[in-house]
N, C-alpha and C positions, 0 to 999 in steps of 0.2 A: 481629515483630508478635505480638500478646497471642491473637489466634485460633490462629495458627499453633499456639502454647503449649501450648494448653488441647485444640484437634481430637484428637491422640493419644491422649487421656486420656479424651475423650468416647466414641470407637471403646470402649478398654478396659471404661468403665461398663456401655456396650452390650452387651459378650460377656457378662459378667460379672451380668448379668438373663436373658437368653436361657440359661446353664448353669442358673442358678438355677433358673428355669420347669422344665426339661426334667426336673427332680430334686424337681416338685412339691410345691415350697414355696407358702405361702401368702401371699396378696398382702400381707399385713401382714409378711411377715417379709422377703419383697422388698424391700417400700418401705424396712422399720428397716435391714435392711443395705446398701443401694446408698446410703443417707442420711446412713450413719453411715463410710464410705469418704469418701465426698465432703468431708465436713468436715474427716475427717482429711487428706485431699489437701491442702485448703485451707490449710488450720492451718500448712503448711510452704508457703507461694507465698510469692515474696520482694515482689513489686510488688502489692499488698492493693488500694491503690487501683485499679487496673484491672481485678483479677479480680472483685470482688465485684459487679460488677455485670452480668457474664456466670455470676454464682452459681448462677442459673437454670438454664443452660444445662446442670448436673449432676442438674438433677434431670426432664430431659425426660425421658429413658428411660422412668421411672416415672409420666409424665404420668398413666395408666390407676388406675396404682394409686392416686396422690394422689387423685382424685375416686370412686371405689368405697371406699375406707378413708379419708375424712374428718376423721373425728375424730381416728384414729391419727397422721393427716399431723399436726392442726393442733397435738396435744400434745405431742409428739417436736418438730416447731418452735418449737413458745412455751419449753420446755425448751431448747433451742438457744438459741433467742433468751436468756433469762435466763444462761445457762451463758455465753455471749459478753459478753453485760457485765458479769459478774463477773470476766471477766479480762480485759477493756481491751478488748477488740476491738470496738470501735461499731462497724465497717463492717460487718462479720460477722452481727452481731444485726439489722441493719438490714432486711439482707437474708432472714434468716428473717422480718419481720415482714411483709414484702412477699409473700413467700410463704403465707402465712396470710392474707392480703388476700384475694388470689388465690382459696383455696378459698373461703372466706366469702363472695367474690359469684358466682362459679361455682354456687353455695347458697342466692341471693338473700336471704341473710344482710346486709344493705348494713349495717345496723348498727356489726354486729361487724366488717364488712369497714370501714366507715369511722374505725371508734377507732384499727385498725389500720395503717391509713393516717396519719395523724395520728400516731401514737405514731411512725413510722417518720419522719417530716417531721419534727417537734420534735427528735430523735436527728441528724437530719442538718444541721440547722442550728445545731446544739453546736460542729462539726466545718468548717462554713465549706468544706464541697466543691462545686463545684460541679456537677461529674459525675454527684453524688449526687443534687441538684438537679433535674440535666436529665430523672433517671429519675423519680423519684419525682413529680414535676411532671407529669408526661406519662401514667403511672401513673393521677394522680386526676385528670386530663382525660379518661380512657376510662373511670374510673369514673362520673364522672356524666354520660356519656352515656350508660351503660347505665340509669341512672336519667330520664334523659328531661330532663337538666338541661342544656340548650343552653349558655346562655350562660355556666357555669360552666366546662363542659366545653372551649369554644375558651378561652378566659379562660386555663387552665391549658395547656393544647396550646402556644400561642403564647406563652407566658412560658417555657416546656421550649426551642421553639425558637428563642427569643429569647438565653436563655443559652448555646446549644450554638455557635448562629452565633458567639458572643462568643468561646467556645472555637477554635472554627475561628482565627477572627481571629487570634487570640493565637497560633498554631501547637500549642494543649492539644487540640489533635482534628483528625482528616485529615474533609476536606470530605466522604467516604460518612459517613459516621457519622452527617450529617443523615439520614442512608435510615430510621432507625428511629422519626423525628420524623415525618417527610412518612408513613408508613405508618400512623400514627397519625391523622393526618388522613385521611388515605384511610377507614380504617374507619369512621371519625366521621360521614364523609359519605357512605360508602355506607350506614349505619343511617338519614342524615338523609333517605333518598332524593335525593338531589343529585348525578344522575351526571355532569355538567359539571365539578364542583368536585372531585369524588370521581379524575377522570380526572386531570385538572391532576396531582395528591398521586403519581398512578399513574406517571405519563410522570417525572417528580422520582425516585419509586423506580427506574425501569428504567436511569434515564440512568446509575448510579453500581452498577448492579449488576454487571456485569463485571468493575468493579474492584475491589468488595470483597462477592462472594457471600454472606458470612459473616452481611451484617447481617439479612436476612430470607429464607425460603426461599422458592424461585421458583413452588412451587405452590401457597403462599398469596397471590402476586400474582396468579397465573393466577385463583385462583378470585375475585378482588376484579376483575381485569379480566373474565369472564365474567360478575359481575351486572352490571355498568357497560353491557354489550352488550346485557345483557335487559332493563335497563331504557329504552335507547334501539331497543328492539325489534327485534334483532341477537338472535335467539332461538338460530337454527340453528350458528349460530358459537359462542354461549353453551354450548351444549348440546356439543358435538366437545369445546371448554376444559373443562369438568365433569367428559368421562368419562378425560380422558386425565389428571388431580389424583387421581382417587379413588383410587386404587390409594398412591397417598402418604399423605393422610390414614388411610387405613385402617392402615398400618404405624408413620406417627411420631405422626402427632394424632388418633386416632381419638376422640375426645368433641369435637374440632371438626366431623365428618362430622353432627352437630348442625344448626347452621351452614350445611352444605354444601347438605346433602338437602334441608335448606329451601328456598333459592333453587331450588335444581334443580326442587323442586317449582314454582316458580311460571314458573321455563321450561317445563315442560310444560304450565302453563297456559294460556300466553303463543299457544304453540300449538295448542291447543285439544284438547289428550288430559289431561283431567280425569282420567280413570283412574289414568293415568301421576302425575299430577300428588298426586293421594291417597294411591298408595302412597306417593311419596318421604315426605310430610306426616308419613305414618306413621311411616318408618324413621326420621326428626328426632327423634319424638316415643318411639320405643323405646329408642333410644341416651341422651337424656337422662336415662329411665329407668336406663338399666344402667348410664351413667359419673354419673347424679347430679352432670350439667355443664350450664349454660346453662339453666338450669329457670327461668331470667326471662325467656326468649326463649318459652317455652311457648305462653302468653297467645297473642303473633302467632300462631303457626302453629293455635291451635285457633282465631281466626278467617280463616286463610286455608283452611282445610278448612269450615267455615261457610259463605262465600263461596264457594269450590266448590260446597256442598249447593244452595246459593241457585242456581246458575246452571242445576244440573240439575232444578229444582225439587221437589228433596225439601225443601221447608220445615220438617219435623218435626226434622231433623236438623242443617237449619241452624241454628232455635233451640237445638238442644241443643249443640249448638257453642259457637254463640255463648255461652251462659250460662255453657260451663265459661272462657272465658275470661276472661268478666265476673270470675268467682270468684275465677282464678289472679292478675287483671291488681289486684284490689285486694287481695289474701293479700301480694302483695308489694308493692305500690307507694303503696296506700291508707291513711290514718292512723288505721283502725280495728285495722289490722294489727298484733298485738303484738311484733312481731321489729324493724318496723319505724317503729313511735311513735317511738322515740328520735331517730331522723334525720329526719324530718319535722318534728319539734316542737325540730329543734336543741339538744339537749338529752343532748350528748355526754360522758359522764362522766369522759374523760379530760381534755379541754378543759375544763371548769366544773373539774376541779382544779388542773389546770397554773393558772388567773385565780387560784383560793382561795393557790396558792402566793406569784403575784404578789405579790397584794396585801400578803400574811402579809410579804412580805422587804420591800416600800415599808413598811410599818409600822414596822416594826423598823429599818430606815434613817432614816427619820422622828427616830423615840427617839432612834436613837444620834447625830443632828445635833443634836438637843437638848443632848443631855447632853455633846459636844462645846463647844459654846457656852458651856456652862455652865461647862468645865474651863478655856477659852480664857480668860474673865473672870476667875476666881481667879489666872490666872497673869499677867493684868495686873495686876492688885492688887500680887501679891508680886513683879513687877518693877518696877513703880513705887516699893516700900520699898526695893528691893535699888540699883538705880543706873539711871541717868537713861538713859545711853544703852543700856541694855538692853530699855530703855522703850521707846526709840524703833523698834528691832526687833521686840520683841513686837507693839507695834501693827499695823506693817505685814503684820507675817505674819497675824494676827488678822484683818485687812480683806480680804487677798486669801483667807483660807479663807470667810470670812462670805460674800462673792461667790460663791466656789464653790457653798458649800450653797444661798443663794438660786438659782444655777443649776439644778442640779438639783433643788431642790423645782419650779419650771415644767417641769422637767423631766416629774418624775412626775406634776405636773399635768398638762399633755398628755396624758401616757401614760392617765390616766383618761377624761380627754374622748375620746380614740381610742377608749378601750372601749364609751365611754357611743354614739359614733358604729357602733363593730360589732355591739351589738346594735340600733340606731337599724335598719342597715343589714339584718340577719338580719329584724329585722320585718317589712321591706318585701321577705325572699325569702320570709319565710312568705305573707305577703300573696298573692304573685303566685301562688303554689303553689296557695292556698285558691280563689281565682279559674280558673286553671285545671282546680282538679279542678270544682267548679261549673258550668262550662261543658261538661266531660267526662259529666259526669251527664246534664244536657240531652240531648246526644246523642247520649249512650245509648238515653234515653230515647224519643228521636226516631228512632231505628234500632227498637226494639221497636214504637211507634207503625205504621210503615211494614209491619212483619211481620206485625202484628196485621191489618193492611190485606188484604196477600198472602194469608195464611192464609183470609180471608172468603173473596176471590175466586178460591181457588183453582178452585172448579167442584166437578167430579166427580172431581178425582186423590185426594184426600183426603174420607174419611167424616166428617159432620156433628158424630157425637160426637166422634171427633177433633182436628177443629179447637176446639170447644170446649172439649174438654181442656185444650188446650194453650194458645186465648186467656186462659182461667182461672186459669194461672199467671204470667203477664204481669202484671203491679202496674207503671200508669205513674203515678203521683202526685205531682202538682207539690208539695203540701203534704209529704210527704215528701221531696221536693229540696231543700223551704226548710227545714225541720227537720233535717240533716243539714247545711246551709250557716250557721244559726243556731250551733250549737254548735260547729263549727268555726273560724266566724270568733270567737265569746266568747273561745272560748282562747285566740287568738292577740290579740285586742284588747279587753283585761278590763274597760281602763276608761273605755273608749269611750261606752256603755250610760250608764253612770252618769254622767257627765257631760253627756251629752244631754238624760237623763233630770232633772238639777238643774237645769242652767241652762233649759230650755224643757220645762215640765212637760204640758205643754197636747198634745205632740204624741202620735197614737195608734201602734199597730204597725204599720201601713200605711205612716207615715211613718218609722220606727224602720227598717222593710227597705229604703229606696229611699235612706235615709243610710248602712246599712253597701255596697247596693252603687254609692253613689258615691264612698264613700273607695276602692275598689278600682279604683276606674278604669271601672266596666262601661257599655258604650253602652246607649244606651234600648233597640235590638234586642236584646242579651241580657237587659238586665232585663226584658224581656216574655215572652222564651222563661224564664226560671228563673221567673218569676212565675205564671205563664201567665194573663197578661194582653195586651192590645194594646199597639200601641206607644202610639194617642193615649192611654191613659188613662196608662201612665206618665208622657208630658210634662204632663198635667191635674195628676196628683201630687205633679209638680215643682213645679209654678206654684203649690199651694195651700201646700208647704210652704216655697216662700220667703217666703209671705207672713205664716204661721205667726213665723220666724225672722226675721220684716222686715227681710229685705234690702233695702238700695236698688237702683235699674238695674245702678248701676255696680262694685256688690259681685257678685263671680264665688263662685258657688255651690258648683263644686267645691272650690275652693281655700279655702272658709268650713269645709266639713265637712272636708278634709283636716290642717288647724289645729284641730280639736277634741283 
C-alpha cells in the first residue's frame, strides 16, 4: 500500500522540523528546507501517479509555517511549479499549484486562489488521469463553498465522486478511498448547516475508517461529529468531543483550532454561558490573526459575538460587531472588493487566454483546410493530364478528405456555439449572484432597521446621547440599495437598458426598475422590500407597464422582458 510507503518518511520530515526549531531557525528557512527535502524525496518515487496526490501530505509538518510566511510559501511553489514543467513532470507541478490554491483562500485571495485552480485543472486534463480528476474536482467543490457558491460546489463534489466510484468499479481504487469524497460532503454540509445530511457524509466516513485510518484523521471527524450534536442540541456531548480533539489540533492543525474555537464557541452558547462562549470567539479570531488562515470565516464569528452582545443587551457593541462584519463579509466577498472583482465579474485571465489560444489554433486550422483544398485541386488537374486511372484515385481520396474538413469545420462550429452557450450560461451565474447580493443588502438593512428600534427602547441601560450616537451612523437608504443594484446589474447587462430604451421610449425609470428586477426573477415581495415600496403598488406597476409595452392576456410578461 502507497500510505504504508510514504508514513516512514512522514515520521522522518517531522523529526527533522522539530531539530530544526530547537536550533532557532526561522520559520522561512523551515519551511524552504523541509520543501526543498520533500521534492527531492519525490523526484526519486518510482509510482508518481499515486504519490502526488498524497504530495501534501509532506508538507503538513509545516502547515504553521505555510500560512504565517505566505508569500515565502506561494513563491518557492510557483518556482516549483515552473521548475516541474520544465522538466516533464505535470504531475508534480500540478500539485504545487494546488498548493498555492490552498494558501490564496486560507487569504481569501479567491481570485488568485481560482486562476490557480484552473491552471491545475487545464494541466490535468492534458494528462487524461483520472485520479487527478477526482482531487482536483473535489478541490473546487470546497472551494466554492467557501465562497457561498451552493450549487456549484455539489455540482463538483459529486462529479469528484462520481468518477472515484468509477474507479472503484474498475478495481483503480479500494472502496475507503471514497472516505475523502463523503468527507468533503460532510464539510459542505456542516457549513450548509444541514446536520441530517452532514451526519449521513459522517456514518460513510466511520464505516471505512478502520480499515484505512490513513484517509482522514479521527479528530477531524470527531470535531465535525460534535457540531452535528450542537446543532441537534446534543450540546453537552458536543462540548466532552471538543475538549478531548483539542490537544490534536493544537500539535498537527493548529490554524484549524480557527474552525474549532468557533463552534466551541457556539456550544457554549447553546448552553447559555455567553462568557465562555466570547472567549472561545475570541481565541478563533486571535489564531487567524497569528496563522493568517481562514480570514473568510472572520465575518461569522464577528457576527456571532454580535449576537452574543445582542442577547446580553449591550447593543453598542453589538452594532460594532456587527459592522466589522459587514465590512470584512463585503472586503472579501463583495464586487466592490478589488482582490476580488475578477471572480465575480468572471473575468479570469487565465481562462479568457487559454479561449484567445483556441480560437487563434481554429483559425489557423481554418487557413490550413483552405489551402489544403486548394493543393488537393491542382493535384487533380495534373492527375488528370498524367493518366486516367490515377484520376480515378485522386478523386476519391479528395472526396473523402473534403468530408473530413467539412466534419470538422461543424465541428468547430459547435465548439463556438458551446462557447457562445458558456458565456450565455456565466450571465445567468452572474445574474443570480447580483440578485442575491440585492436581497443581502435588504436584510441587512432590515437587521439595522430592528437595532435602530432596540437602541430607542432601550430605556435607561443606555444614555440618550449614546443611542443617538450610534442611531446617527446607521444609513438605511433604500435609494442607495437601488444605486448600488443599478450599476451592478448595467455591468453584467450592458444592453439590456438600451434596448428597452429604443424599442419603447415612452417608459420612465420607475418602469426601467421593475424590468431589470423582473428579468432576475424577483417576486413582488422582494421588489417591495428593495424598492421600499408596498407590494400593491408594485402589481399597479406591473399592470401600467404591460400596458405601456401592449401586451395582450395571453402574452406572459416575464418571459416578454426575459427575451429582450
Amino acid at each position: 500500500m502507497i500510505y504504508k510507503f510514504i508514513n516512514p518518511y512522514c515520521d522522518i520530515i517531522n523529526l527533522i522540523t522539530e531539530g530544526l526549531q530547537r536550533f532557532s531557525m526561522s520559520s522561512n528557512t523551515v519551511f524552504k528546507f523541509i520543501l526543498a527535502f520533500s521534492f527531492v524525496f519525490l523526484s526519486s518515487a518510482q509510482s508518481r501517479d499515486s504519490l502526488v496526490l498524497d504530495l501534501k501530505r509532506f508538507f503538513s509538518p509545516t502547515k504553521a509555517l505555510l500560512y504565517k510566511d505566505a508569500d515565502a510559501a506561494i513563491a518557492t511553489l510557483n518556482d516549483a511549479h515552473k521548475e516541474f514543467l520544465n522538466l516533464g513532470d505535470t504531475l508534480k507541478s500540478i500539485e504545487a499549484l494546488i498548493q498555492v490554491a490552498d494558501i490564496y483562500g486560507h487569504r481569501a485571495d479567491y481570485a488568485s486562489s481560482y486562476d490557480a485552480f484552473w491552471k491545475s485543472l487545464s494541466l490535468a486534463d492534458q494528462l487524461k488521469n483520472d485520479s487527478l480528476n477526482v482531487h482536483i474536482s473535489m478541490r473546487l467543490g470546497r472551494f466554492y463553498s467557501f465562497y457561498k457558491r451552493e450549487n456549484e460546489s455539489l455540482q463538483y463534489l459529486q462529479n469528484s465522486l462520481d468518477i472515484q466510484k468509477r474507479r472503484v468499479a474498475k478495481g483503480e481504487a479500494l472502496t475507503p478511498e471514497l472516505v475523502p469524497n463523503y468527507y468533503a460532503f460532510l464539510s459542505t454540509y456542516r457549513e450548509l448547516n444541514r446536520p441530517l445530511l452532514a451526519e449521513k457524509y459522517l456514518d460513510s466516513c466511520m464505516q471505512y475508517y478502520q480499515e484505512f485510518p490513513e484517509q482522514v484523521p479521527m479528530p477531524q471527524l470527531q470535531f465535525e461529529e460534535a457540531v452535528i450534536l450542537s446543532q441537534r442540541n446534543k450540546n453537552q456531548k458536543a462540548l466532552e468531543i471538543m475538549k478531548k480533539t483539542e490537544s490534536w489540533f493544537q500539535e498537527y492543525r493548529p490554524s484549524y483550532l480557527v474552525l474549532v474555537y468557533s463552534y466551541w464557541g457556539d456550544i457554549y452558547r447553546n448552553l447559555g454561558d455567553l462568557q465562555s462562549g466570547g472567549r472561545y470567539y475570541q481565541k478563533a479570531l486571535d489564531l487567524s490573526r497569528e496563522f493568517k488562515a481562514h480570514i473568510d470565516f472572520t465575518p461569522l464569528i464577528y457576527e456571532r459575538i454580535a449576537a452574543l452582545y445582542f442577547e446580553k443587551g449591550d447593543y453598542r457593541r453589538a452594532f460594532e460587531n456587527q459592522k466589522m462584519a459587514k465590512e470584512l463579509d463585503a472586503d472579501f466577498f463583495d464586487s466592490r472588493s478589488t482582490k476580488n472583482r475578477t471572480l465575480l465579474e468572471i473575468k479570469d485571465e487565465f481562462r479568457l487566454e487559454k479561449q484567445r489560444q483556441e480560437s487563434l489554433i481554429q483559425q489557423q486550422r481554418l487557413a490550413q483546410l483552405e489551402q489544403e483544398e486548394e493543393i488537393l485541386l491542382l493535384q487533380r488537374l495534373l492527375l488528370l493530364v498524367a493518366i486516367i486511372s490515377l484520376l480515378l484515385i485522386a478523386f476519391v481520396y479528395f472526396f473523402n478528405l473534403r468530408n473530413k474538413h467539412k466534419i470538422e469545420k461543424k465541428l468547430i462550429a459547435k465548439s463556438k456555439e458551446l462557447e457562445i452557450q458558456k458565456a450565455n450560461d456565466l450571465l445567468r451565474l452572474k445574474n443570480k449572484e447580483l440578485a442575491t447580493s440585492a436581497l443581502q443588502l435588504v436584510e441587512k438593512d432590515e437587521f439595522l432597521k430592528e437595532l435602530k428600534n432596540k437602541l430607542r427602547s432601550g430605556g435607561e441601560q443606555l444614555k440618550v446621547s449614546e443611542i443617538n450616537k450610534v442611531l446617527q451612523s446607521i444609513s438605511i437608504s433604500n435609494t442607495n440599495n437601488w444605486e448600488q443594484f443599478r450599476l451592478r446589474f448595467t455591468a453584467v447587462n450592458e444592453e439590456f437598458y438600451g434596448k428597452l430604451t429604443e424599442k419603447y421610449p415612452k417608459l420612465n425609470q420607475s418602469d426601467h426598475k421593475i424590468c431589470a428586477l423582473i428579468k432576475l426573477n424577483f417576486s413582488s415581495k422582494d421588489m417591495a422590500r428593495l424598492l421600499g415600496i408596498s407590494v400593491e403598488s408594485v402589481h399597479t406597476t406591473r399592470y401600467r407597464l404591460r400596458k405601456k409595452l401592449e401586451l395582450s392576456r395571453s402574452e406572459n410578461l416575464e418571459d416578454f422582458i426575459a427575451n429582450l
